[in-house]
C-alpha positions in Angstrom: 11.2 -5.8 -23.0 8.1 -4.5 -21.7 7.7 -5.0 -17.7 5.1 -4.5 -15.0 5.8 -3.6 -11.6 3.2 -4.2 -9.0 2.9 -2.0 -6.0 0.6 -3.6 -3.1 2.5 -1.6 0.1 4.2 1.6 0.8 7.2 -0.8 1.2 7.3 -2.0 -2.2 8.0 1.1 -3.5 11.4 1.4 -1.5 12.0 -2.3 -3.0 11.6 -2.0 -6.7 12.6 1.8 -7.3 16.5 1.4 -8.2 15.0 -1.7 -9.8 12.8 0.6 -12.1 15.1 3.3 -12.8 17.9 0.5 -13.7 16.1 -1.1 -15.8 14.4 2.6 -17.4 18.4 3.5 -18.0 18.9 0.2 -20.0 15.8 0.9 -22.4 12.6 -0.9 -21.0 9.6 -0.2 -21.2 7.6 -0.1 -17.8 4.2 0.3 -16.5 3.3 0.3 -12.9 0.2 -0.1 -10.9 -0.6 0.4 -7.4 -3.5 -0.2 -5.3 -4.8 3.1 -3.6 -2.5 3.7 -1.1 -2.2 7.3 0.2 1.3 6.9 1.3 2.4 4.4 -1.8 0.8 7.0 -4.1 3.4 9.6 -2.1 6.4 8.1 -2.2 6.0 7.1 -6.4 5.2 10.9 -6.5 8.2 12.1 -4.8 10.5 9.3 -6.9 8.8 10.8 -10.2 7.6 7.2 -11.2 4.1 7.4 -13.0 1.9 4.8 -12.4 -2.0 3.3 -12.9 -4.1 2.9 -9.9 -6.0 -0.1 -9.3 -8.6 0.3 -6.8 -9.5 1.0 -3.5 -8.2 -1.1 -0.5 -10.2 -2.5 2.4 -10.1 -3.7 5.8 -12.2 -6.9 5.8 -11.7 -9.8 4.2 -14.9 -10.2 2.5 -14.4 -7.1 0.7 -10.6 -7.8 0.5 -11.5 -10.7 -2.0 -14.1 -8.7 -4.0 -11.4 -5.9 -4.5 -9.1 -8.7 -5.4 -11.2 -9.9 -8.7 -11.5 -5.9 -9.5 -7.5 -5.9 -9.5 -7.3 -8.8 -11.2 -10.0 -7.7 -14.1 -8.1 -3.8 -14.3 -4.9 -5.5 -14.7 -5.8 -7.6 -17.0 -6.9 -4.9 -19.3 -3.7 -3.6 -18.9 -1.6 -6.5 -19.7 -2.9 -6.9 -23.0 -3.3 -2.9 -23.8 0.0 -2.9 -23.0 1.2 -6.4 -24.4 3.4 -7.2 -21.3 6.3 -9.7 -21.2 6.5 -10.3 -17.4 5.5 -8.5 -14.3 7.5 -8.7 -10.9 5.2 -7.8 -7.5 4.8 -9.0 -3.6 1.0 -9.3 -4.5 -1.1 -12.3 -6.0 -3.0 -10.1 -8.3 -0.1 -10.5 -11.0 0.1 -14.4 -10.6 -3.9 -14.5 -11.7 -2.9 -12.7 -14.5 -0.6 -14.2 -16.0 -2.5 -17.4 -15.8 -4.9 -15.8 -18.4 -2.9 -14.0 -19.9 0.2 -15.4 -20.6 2.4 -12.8 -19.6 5.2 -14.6 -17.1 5.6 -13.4 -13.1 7.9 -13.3 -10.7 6.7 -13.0 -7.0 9.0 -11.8 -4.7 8.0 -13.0 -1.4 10.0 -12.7 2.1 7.3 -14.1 4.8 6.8 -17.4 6.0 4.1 -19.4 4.2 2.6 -19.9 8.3 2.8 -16.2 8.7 0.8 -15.7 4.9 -1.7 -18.4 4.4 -3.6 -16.9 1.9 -0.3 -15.6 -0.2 0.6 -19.1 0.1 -3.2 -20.7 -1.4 -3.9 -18.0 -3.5 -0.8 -16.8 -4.8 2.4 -18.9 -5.1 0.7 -21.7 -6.7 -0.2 -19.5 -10.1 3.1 -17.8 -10.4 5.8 -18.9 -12.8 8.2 -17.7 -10.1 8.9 -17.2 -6.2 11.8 -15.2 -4.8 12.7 -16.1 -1.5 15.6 -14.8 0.9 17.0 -18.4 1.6 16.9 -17.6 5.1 13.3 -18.9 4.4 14.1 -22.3 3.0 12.7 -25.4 4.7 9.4 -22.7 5.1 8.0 -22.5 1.8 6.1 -25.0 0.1 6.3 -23.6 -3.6 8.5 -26.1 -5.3 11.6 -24.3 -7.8 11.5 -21.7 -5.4 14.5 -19.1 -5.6 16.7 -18.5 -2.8 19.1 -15.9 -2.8 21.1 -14.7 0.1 19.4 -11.3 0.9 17.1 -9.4 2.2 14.0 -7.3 0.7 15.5 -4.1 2.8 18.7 -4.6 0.7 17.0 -3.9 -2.8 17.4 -0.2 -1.7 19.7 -0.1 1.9 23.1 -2.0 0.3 25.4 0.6 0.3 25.6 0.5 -3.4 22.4 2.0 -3.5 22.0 3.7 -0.2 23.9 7.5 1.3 22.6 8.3 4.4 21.9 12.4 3.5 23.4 14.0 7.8 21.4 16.7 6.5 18.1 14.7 7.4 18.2 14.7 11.4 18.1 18.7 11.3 15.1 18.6 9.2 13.8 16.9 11.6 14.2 19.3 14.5 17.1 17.5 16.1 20.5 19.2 17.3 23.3 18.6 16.0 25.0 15.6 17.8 21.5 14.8 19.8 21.4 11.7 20.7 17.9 10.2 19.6 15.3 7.5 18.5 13.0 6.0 16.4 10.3 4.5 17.6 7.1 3.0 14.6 3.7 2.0 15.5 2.0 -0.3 13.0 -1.8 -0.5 12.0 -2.0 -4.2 11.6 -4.4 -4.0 9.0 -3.0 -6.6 6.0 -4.6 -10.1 5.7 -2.1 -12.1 7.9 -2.8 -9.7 10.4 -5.2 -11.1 11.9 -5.3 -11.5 15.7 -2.2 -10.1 15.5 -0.9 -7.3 18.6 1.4 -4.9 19.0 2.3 -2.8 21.7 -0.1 -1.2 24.3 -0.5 2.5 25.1 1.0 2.1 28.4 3.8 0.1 27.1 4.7 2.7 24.5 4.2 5.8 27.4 6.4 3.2 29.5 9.3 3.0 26.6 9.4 6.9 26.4 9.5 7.5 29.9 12.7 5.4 29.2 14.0 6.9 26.7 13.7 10.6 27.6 16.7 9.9 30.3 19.1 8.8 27.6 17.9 11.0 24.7 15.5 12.6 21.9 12.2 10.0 21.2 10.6 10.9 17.7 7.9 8.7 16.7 6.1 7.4 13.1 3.0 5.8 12.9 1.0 4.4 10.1 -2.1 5.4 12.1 -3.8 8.4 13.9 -1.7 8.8 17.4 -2.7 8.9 20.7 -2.7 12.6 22.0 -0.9 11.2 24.8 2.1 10.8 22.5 1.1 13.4 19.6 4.3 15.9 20.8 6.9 13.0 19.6 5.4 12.8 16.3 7.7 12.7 13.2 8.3 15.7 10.9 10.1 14.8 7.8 9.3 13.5 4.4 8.7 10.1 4.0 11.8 9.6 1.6 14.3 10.8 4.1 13.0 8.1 7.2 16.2 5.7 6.1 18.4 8.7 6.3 16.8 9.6 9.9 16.9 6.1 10.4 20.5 5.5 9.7 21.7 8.3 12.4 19.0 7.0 15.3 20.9 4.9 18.2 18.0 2.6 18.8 15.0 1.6 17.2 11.7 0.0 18.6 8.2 -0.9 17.3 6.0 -3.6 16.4 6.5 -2.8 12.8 8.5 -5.8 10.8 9.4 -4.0 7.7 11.1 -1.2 10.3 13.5 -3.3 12.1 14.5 -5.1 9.6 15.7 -1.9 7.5 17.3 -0.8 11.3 19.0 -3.9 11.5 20.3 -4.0 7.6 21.3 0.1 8.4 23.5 -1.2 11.6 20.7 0.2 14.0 20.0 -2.2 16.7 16.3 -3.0 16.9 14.0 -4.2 19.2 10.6 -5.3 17.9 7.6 -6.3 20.0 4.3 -8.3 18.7 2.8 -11.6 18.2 4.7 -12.3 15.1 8.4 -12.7 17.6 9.8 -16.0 16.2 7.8 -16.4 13.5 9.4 -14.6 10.9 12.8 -16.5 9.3 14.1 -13.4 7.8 14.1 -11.4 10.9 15.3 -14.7 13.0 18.3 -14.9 11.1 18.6 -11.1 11.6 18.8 -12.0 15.4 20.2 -15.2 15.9 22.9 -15.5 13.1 23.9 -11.5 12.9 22.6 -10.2 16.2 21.3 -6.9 15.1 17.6 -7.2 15.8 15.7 -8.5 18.6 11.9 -10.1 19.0 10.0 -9.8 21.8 6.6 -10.9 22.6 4.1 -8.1 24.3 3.8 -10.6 26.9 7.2 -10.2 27.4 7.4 -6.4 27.7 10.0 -6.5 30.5 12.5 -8.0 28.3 12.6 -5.7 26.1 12.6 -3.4 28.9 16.1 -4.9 30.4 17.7 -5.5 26.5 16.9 -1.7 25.7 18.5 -0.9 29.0 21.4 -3.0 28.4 21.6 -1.2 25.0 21.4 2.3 26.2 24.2 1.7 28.6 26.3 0.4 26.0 29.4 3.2 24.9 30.1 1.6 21.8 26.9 0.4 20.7 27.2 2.8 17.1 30.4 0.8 16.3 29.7 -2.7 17.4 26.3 -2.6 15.4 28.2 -1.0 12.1 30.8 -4.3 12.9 27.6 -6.7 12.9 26.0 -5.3 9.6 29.6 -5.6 7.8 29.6 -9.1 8.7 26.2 -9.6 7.0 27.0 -7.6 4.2 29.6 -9.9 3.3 27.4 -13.0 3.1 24.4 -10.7 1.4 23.9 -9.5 -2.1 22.8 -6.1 -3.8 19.1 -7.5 -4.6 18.7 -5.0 -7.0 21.6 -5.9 -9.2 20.6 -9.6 -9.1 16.8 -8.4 -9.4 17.7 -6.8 -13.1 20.2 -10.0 -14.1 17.1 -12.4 -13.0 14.5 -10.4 -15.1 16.6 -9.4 -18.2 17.6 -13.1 -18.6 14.5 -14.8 -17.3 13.7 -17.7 -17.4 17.2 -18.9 -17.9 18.8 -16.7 -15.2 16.5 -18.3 -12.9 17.3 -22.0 -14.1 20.4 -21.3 -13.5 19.8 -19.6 -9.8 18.0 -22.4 -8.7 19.9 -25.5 -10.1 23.1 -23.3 -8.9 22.5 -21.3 -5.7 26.6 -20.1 -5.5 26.5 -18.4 -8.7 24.7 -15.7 -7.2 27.6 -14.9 -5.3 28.5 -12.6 -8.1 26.3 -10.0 -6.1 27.6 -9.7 -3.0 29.2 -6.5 -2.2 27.3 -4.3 -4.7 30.4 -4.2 -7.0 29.2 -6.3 -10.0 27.7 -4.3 -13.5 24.8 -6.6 -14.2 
């Protein structure tokens, strides 16, 4: 089978590469592209995954939609160079595609279609295929849909695909046994971004200030950082951030992608921006698992008096490792069901959707697919 794999986000890499190297070990043949992303570019390099670029990314919309038809156009070229059976992405570029084309795709989608709007218009309805954690259902319009009980963060956290590597903390510059954190800062620069907020500088000075009495802060940030915060500034390769992740005692950001992987990992999280509540992934996260927790930037002094709470808690390493077992026993190993789904498409997918307990078969990690 030959297969496409569309890259539009540093995260995407993280969610398709035991996807690629599974399906490599059992003889496909697979191309992928990737938009020019500096840090998406980084991580494929430091995988060893080769890959086609397809253009420059932009900041406004109006150029956003011009760089769209150039995606479109290159990867249409590519599709029929390289006679493609079906792509699988988190972008729309492959659903235009295969309209012309007739190569099938498979969108794997995990936001809200409020949150995305334009996904939603420009995207789902020329796809042969949405994937959907079912935590979603009763918020997407696209009708066959699939549900499956999962996460994206679990197409490369599930313990059948994750070891945290101890080694990582120390790369880092933290003693052994140092009690520490992670905090993310995110750019807000995709489409549905729009309008969208995040943390202040004072808020963030007034979460270290915080965190200094219980600990060791470190900080990533997808964007330049303020000097005011430059000396907490993270110092490891970006590969590694699950492993530094996975040893942290408390995450905090305004970054989605990041607290969900904290939550999945058994880190509590606290995120803060305009998107709290909005997000049904994240919600059921909080509500139905209680490892996460939204916050509004209106409501800063919440998350104030819930990171407090946190800090103070003794046992808060094992209670959280409790909370993620408990999900891990209703969620599956996406990547396992990701290569079933593709190798028997579109069959596997009838079936999926017509039979929504079959994929069952996935949870714990320990089914050869």
């Amino acid at each position: 089978m030959k297969l496409l794999i569309d890259i539009g986000h540093p995260a995407h890499v993280h969610l398709f590469r035991n996807f690629y190297f599974k399906m490599k070990e059992r003889g496909h043949d697979i191309t992928v592209t990737v938009k020019e992303i500096n840090s998406a570019r980084l991580l494929l390099e430091l995988y060893e995954i080769p890959y086609v670029t397809l253009g420059m990314k932009s900041d406004s919309l109006l150029k956003k939609a011009f760089n769209q038809v150039l995606y479109d156009l290159r990867m249409l070229r590519l599709v029929r160079k390289e006679r493609i059976d079906i792509a699988i992405g988190s972008s729309p570029t492959i659903a235009h595609v295969s309209r012309i084309s007739g190569m099938k795709s498979i969108m794997l989608d995990d936001d809200d279609d409020a949150v995305e709007p334009l996904m939603t218009a420009f995207g789902h309805p020329f796809t042969d295929l949405v994937v959907s954690p079912d935590s979603l259902r009763g918020s997407r319009k696209k009708k066959g849909t699939l549900f499956y009980p999962g996460y994206h963060e679990l197409a490369y956290l599930h313990p059948r695909w994750f070891t945290p590597d101890a080694g990582v903390p120390s790369e880092a510059g933290i003693a052994e046994g140092e009690r520490y954190f992670v905090l993310r800062f995110n750019a807000f620069r995709a489409h549905h971004d729009k309008d969208a907020a995040g943390l202040s500088l004072e808020q963030k000075m007034q979460l270290v200030e915080m965190l200094e009495g219980y600990g060791r802060v470190v900080i990533t940030t997808e964007k330049e950082i303020q000097p005011e915060l430059a000396k907490y500034r993270l110092s490891v390769s970006p590969e590694k951030i699950h492993s530094l992740l996975f040893y942290s005692s408390v995450f905090i950001g305004d970054s989605q992608t990041m607290a969900s992987e904290a939550a999945v990992l058994g880190v509590p999280s606290l995120r803060c921006n305009t998107f709290a509540g909005l997000l049904s992934s994240l919600e059921e996260e909080e509500k139905k698992y209680g490892l996460t927790y939204a916050f509004s930037p209106y409501d800063f002094d919440k998350l104030m008096a819930k990171l407090k709470e946190l800090l103070d808690n003794q046992g808060l390493k094992e209670e959280w490792q409790s909370r993620r077992m408990a999900m891990l026993k209703e969620k599956i190993d996406v990547t396992s069901f990701l290569v079933w789904l593709v190798e028997g498409y579109p069959a596997s997918a009838e079936e999926a959707v017509k039979n929504p307990e079959s994929l069952k078969r996935f949870v714990g990690g320990v089914i050869e697919v």
